[in-house]
N, CA and C atoms as an extended XYZ file, in Angstrom:
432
Properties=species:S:1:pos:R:3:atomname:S:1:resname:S:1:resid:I:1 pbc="F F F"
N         0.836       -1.183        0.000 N   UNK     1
C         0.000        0.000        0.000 CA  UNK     1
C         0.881        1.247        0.000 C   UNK     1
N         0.578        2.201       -1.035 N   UNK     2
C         1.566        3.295       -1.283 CA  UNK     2
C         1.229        4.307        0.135 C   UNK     2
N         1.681        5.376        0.753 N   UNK     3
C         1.653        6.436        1.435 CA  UNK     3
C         1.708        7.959        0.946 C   UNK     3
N         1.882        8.598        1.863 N   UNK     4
C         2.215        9.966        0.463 CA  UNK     4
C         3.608       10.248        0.054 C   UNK     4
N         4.297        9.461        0.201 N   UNK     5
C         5.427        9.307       -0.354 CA  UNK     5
C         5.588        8.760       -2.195 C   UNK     5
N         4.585        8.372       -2.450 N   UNK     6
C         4.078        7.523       -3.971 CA  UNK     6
C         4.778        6.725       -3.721 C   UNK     6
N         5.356        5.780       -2.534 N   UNK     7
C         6.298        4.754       -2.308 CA  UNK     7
C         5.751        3.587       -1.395 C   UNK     7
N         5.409        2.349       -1.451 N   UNK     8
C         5.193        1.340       -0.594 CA  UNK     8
C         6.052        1.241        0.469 C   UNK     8
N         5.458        0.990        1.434 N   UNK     9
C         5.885        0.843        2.687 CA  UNK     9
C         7.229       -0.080        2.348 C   UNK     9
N         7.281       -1.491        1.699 N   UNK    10
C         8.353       -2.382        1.368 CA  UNK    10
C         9.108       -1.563        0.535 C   UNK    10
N         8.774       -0.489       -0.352 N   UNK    11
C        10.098        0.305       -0.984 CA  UNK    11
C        11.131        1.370       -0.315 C   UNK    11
N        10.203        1.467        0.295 N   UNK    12
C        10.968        2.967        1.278 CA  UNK    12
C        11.501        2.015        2.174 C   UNK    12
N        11.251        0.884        2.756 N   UNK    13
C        12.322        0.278        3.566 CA  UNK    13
C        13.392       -0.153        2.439 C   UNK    13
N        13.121       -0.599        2.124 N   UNK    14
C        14.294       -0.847        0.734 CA  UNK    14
C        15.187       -0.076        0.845 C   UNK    14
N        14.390        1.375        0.640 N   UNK    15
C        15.950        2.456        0.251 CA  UNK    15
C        16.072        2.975        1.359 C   UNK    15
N        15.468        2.614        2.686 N   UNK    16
C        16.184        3.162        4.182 CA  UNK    16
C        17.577        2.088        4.086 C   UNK    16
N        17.290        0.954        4.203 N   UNK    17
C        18.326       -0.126        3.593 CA  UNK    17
C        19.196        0.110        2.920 C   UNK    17
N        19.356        0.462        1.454 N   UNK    18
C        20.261        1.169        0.725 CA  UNK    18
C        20.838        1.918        1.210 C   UNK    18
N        20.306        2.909        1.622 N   UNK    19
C        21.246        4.660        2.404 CA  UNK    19
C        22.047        3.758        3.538 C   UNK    19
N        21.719        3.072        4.079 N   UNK    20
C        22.528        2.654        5.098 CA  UNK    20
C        23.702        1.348        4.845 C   UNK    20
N        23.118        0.710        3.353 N   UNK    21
C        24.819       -0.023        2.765 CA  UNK    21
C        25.347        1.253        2.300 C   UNK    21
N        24.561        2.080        1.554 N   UNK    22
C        25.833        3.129        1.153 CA  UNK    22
C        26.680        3.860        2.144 C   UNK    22
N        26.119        4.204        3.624 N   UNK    23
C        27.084        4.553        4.706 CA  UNK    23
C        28.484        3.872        4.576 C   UNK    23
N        28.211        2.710        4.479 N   UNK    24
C        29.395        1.508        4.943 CA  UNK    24
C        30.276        1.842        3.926 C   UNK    24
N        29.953        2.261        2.479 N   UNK    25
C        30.864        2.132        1.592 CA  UNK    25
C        32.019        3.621        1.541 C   UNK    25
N        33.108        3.749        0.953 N   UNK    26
C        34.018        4.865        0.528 CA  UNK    26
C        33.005        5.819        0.007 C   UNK    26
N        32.951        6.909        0.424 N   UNK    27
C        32.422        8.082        0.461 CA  UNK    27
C        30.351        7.649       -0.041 C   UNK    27
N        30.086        6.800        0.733 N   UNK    28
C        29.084        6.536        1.079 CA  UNK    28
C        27.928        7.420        1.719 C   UNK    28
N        28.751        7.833        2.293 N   UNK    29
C        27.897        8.886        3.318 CA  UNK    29
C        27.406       10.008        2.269 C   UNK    29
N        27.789       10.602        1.513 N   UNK    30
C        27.547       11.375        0.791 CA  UNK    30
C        25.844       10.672       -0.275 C   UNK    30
N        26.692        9.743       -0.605 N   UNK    31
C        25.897        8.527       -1.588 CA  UNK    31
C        24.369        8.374       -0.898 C   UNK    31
N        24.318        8.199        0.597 N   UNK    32
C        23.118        7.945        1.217 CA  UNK    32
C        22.157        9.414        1.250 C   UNK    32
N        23.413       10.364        1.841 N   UNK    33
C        22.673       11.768        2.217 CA  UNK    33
C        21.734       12.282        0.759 C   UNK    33
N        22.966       11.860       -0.126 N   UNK    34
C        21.902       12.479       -1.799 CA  UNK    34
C        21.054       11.556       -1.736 C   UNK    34
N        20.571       10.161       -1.295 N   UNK    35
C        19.248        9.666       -1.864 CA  UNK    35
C        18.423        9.472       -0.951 C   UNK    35
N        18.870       10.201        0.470 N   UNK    36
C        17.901       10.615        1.320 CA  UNK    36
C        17.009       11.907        0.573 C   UNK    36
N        17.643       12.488        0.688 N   UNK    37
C        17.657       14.179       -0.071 CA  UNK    37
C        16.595       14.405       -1.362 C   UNK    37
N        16.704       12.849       -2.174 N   UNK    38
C        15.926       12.559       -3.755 CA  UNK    38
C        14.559       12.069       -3.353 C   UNK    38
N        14.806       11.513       -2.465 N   UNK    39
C        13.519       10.590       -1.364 CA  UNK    39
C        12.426       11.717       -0.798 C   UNK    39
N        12.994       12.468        0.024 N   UNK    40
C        12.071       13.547        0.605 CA  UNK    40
C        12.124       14.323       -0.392 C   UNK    40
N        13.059       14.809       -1.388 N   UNK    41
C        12.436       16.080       -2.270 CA  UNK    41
C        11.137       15.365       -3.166 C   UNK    41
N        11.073       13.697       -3.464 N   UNK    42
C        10.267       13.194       -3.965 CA  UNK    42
C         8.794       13.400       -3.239 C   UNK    42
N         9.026       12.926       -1.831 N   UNK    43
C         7.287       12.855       -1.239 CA  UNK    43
C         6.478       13.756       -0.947 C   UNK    43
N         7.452       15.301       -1.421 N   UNK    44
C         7.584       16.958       -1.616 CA  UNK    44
C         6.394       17.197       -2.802 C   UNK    44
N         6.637       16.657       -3.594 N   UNK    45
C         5.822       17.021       -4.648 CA  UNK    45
C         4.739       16.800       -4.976 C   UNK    45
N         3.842       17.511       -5.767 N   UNK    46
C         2.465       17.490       -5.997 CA  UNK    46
C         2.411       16.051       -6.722 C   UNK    46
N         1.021       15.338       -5.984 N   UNK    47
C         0.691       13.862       -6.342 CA  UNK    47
C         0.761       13.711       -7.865 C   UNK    47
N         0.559       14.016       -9.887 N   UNK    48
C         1.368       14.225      -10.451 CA  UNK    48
C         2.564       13.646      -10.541 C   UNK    48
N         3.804       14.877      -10.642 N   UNK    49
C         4.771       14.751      -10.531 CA  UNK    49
C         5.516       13.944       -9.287 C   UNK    49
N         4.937       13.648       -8.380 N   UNK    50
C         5.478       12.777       -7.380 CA  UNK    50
C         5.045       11.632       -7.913 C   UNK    50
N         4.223       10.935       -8.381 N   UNK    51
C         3.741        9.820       -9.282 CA  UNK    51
C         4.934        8.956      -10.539 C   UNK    51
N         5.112       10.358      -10.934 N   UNK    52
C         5.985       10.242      -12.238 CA  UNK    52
C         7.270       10.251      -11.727 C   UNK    52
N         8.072       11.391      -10.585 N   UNK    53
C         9.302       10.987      -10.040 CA  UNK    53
C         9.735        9.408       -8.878 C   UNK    53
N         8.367        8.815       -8.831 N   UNK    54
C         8.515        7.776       -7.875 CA  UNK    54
C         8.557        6.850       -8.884 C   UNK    54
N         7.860        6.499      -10.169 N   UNK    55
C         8.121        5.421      -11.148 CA  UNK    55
C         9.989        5.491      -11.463 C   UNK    55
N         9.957        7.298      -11.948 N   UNK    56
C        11.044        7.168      -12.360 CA  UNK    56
C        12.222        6.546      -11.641 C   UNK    56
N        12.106        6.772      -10.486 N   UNK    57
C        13.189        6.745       -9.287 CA  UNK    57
C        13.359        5.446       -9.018 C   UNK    57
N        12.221        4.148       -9.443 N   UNK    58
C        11.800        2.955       -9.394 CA  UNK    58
C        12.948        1.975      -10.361 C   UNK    58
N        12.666        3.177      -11.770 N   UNK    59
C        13.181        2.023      -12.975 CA  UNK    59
C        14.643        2.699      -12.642 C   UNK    59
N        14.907        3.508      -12.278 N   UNK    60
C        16.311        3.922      -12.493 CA  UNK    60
C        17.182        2.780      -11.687 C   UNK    60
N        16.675        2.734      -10.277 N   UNK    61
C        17.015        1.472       -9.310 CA  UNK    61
C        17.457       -0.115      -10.097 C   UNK    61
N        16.005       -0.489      -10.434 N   UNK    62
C        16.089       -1.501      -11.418 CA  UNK    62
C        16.958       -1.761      -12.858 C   UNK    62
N        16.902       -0.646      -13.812 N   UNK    63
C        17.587       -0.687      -14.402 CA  UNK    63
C        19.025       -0.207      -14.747 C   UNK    63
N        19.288        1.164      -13.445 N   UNK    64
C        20.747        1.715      -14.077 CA  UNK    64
C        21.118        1.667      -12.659 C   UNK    64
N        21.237        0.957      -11.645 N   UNK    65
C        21.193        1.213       -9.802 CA  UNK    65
C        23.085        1.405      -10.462 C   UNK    65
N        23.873        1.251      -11.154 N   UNK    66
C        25.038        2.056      -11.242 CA  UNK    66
C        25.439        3.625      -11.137 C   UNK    66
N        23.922        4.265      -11.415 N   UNK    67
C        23.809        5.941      -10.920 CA  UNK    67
C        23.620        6.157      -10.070 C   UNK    67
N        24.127        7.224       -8.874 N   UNK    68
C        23.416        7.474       -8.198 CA  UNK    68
C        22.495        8.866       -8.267 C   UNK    68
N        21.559        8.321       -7.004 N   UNK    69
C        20.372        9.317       -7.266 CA  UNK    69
C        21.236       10.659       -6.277 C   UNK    69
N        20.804       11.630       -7.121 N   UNK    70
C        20.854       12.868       -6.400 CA  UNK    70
C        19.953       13.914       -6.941 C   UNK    70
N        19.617       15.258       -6.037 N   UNK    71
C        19.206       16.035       -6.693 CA  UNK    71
C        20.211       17.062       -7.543 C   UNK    71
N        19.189       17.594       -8.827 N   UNK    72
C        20.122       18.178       -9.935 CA  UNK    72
C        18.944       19.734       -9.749 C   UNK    72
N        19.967       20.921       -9.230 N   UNK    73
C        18.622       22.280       -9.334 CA  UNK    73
C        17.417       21.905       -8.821 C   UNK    73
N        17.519       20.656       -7.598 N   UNK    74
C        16.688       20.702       -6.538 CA  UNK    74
C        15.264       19.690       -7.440 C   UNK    74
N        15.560       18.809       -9.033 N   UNK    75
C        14.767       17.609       -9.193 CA  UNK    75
C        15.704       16.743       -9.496 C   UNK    75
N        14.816       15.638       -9.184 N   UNK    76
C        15.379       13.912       -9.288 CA  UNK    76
C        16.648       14.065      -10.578 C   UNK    76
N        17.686       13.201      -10.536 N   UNK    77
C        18.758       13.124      -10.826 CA  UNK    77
C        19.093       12.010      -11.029 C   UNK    77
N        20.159       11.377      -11.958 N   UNK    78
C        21.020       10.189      -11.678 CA  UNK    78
C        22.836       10.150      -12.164 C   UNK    78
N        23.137       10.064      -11.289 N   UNK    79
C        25.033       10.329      -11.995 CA  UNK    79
C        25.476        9.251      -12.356 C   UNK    79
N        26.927        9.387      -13.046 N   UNK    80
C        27.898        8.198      -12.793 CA  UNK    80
C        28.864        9.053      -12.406 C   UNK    80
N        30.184        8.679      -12.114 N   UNK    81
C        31.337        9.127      -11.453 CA  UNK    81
C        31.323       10.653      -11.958 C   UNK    81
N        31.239       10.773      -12.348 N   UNK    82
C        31.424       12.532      -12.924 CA  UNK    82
C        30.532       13.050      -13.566 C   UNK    82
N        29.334       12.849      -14.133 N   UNK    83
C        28.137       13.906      -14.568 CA  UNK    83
C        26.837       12.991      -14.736 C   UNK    83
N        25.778       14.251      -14.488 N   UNK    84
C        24.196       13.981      -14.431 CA  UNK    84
C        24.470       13.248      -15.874 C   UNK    84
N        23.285       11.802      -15.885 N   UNK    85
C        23.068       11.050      -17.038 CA  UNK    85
C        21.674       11.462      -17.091 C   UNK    85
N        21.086       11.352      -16.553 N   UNK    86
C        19.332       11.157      -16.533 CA  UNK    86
C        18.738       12.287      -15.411 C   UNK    86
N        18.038       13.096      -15.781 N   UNK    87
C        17.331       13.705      -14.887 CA  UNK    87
C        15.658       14.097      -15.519 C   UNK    87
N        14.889       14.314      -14.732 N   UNK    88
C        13.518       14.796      -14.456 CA  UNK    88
C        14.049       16.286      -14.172 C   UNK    88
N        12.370       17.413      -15.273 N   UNK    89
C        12.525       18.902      -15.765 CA  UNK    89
C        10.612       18.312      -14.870 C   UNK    89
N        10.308       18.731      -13.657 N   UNK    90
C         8.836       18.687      -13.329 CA  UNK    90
C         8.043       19.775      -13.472 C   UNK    90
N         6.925       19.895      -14.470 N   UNK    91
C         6.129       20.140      -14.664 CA  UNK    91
C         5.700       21.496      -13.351 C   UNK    91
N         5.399       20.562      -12.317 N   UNK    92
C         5.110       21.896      -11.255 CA  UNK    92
C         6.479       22.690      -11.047 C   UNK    92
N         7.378       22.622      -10.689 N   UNK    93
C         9.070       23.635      -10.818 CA  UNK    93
C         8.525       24.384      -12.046 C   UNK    93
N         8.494       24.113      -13.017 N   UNK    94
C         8.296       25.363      -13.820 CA  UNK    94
C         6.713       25.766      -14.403 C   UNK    94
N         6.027       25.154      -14.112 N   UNK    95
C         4.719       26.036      -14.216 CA  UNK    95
C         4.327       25.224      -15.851 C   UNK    95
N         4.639       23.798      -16.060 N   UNK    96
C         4.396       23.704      -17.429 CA  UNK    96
C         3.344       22.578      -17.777 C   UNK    96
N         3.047       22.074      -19.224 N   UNK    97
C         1.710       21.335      -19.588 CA  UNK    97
C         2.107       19.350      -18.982 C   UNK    97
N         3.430       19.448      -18.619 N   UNK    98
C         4.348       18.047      -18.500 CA  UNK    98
C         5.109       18.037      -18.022 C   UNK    98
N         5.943       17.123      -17.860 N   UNK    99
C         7.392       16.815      -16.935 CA  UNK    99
C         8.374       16.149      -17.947 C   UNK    99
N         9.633       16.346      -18.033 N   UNK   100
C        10.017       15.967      -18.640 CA  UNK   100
C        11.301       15.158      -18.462 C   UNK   100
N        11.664       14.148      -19.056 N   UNK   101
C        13.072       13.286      -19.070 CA  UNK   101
C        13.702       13.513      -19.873 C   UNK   101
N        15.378       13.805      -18.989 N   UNK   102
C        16.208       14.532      -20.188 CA  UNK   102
C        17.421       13.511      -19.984 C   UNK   102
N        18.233       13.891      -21.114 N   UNK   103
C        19.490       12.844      -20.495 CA  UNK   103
C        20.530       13.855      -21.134 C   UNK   103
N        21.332       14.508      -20.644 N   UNK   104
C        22.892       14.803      -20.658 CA  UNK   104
C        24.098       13.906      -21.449 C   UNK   104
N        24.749       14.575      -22.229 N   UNK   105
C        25.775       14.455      -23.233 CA  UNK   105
C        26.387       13.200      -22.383 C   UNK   105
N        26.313       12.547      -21.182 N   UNK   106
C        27.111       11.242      -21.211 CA  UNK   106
C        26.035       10.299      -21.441 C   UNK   106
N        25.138       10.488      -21.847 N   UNK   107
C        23.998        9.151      -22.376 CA  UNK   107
C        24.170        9.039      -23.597 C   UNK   107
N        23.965        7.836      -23.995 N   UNK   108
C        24.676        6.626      -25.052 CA  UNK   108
C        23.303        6.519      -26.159 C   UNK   108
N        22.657        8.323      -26.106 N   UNK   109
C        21.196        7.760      -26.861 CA  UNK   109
C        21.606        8.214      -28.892 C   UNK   109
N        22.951        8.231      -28.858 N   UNK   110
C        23.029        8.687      -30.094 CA  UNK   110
C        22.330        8.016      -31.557 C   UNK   110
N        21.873        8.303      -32.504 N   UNK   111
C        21.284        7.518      -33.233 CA  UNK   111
C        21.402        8.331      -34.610 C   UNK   111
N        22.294        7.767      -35.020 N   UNK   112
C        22.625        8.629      -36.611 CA  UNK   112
C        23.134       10.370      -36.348 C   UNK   112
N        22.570       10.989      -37.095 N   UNK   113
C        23.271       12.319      -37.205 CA  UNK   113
C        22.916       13.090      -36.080 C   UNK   113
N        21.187       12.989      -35.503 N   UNK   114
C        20.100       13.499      -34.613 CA  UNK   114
C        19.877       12.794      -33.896 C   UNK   114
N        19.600       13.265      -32.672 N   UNK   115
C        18.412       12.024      -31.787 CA  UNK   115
C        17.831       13.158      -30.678 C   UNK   115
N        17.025       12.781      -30.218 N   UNK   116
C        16.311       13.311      -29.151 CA  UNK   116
C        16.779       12.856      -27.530 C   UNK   116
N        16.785       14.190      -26.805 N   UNK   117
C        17.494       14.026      -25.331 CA  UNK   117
C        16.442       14.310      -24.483 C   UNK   117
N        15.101       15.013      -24.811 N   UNK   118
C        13.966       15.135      -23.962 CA  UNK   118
C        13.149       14.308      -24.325 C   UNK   118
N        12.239       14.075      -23.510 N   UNK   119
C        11.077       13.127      -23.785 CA  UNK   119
C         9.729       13.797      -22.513 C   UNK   119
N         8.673       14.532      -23.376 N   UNK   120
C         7.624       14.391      -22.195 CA  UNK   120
C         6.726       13.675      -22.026 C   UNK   120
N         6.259       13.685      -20.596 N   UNK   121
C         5.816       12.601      -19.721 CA  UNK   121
C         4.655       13.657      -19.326 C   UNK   121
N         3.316       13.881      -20.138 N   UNK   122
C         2.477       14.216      -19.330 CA  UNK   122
C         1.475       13.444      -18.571 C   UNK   122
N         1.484       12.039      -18.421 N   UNK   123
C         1.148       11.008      -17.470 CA  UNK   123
C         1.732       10.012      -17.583 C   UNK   123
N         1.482        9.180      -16.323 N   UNK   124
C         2.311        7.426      -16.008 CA  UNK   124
C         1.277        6.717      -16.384 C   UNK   124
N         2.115        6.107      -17.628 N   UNK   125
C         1.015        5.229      -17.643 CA  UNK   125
C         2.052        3.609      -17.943 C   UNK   125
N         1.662        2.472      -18.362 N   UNK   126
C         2.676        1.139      -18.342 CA  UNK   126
C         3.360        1.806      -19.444 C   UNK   126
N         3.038        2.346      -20.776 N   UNK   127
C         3.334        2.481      -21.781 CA  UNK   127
C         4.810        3.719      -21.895 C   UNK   127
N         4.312        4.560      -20.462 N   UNK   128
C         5.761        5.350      -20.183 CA  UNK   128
C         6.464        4.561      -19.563 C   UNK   128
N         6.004        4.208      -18.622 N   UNK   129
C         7.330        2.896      -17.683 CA  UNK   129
C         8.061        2.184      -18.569 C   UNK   129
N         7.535        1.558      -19.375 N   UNK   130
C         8.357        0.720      -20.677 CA  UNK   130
C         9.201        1.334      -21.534 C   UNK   130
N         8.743        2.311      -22.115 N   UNK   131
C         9.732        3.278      -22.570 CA  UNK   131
C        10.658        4.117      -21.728 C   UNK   131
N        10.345        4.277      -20.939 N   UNK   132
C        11.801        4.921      -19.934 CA  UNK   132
C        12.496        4.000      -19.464 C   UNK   132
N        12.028        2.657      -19.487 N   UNK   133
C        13.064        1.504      -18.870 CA  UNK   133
C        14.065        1.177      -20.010 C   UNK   133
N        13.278        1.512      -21.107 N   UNK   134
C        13.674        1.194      -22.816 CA  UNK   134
C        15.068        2.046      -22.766 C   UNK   134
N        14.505        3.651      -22.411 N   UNK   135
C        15.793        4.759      -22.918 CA  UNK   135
C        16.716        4.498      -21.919 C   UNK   135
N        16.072        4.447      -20.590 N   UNK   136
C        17.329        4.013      -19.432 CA  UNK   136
C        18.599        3.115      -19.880 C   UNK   136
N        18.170        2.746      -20.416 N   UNK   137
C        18.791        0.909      -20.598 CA  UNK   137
C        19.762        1.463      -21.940 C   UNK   137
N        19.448        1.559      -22.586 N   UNK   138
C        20.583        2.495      -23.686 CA  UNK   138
C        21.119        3.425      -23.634 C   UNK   138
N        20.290        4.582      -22.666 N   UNK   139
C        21.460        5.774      -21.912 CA  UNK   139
C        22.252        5.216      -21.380 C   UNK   139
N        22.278        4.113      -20.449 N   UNK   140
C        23.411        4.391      -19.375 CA  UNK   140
C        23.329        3.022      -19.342 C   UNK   140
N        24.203        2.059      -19.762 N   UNK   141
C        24.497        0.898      -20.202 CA  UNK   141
C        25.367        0.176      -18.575 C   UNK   141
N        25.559       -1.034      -17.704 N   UNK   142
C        26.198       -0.998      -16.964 CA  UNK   142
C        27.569       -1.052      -17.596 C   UNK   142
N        28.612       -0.369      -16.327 N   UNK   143
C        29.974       -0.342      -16.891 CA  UNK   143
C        30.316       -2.052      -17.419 C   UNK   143
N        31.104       -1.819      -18.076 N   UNK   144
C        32.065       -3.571      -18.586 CA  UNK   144
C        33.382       -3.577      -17.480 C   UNK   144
């Protein structure tokens, strides 16, 4: 059963869990504090965009858990060692018709001469989950 967090009781223990292996690890502490930080700026937001940053925050786990979550200008985020790959542009932050998923010059979405780095998300539906698990998964490939 979700809370107003858009998070199940078994997920948010999950990532109380997480923040606290990431303590243990080399500069861990940092690692936990940012996805404490992604967590509450998440259960922050209007039901919406807290909807759409809790899926997102879901598949990113599942599919790229090599990023970590942080906030980027105060929305959801995901790094690797040195720059934002994936972040959420929410709809309520700027007053707009959608929310949007962007991915930054280290995502792997190149495709011929052009390709597209935004994608909007004006609702969750399976059909966005699949496709953001889709772009996840080719942005940000696990390391070899």
């Amino acid at each position: 059963m979700a809370n107003d967090s858009g998070f199940s009781e078994a997920e948010l223990t999950a990532m109380k869990e997480r923040a606290a292996e990431l303590r243990t690890q080399k500069g861990g502490n940092k690692k936990a504090k940012n996805l404490e930080a992604l967590l509450a700026a998440i259960a922050a937001l209007p039901e919406g965009d807290k909807q759409i940053a809790a899926a997102v925050h879901q598949i990113m786990t599942e599919t790229a858990p090599h990023l970590a979550p942080r906030l980027w200008y105060g929305m959801p985020a995901y790094a690797d060692d040195t720059d934002v790959v994936v972040f959420l542009q929410l709809s309520s932050k700027f007053d707009t018709r959608y929310s949007t998923l962007g991915f930054n010059g280290a995502a792997q979405l190149d495709d011929g001469d052009m390709w597209a780095t935004h994608f909007a998300i004006p609702a969750l539906t399976d059909t966005v989950r699949t496709r953001v698990a889709e772009l996840v998964q080719k942005a940000a490939p696990p390391p070899s």
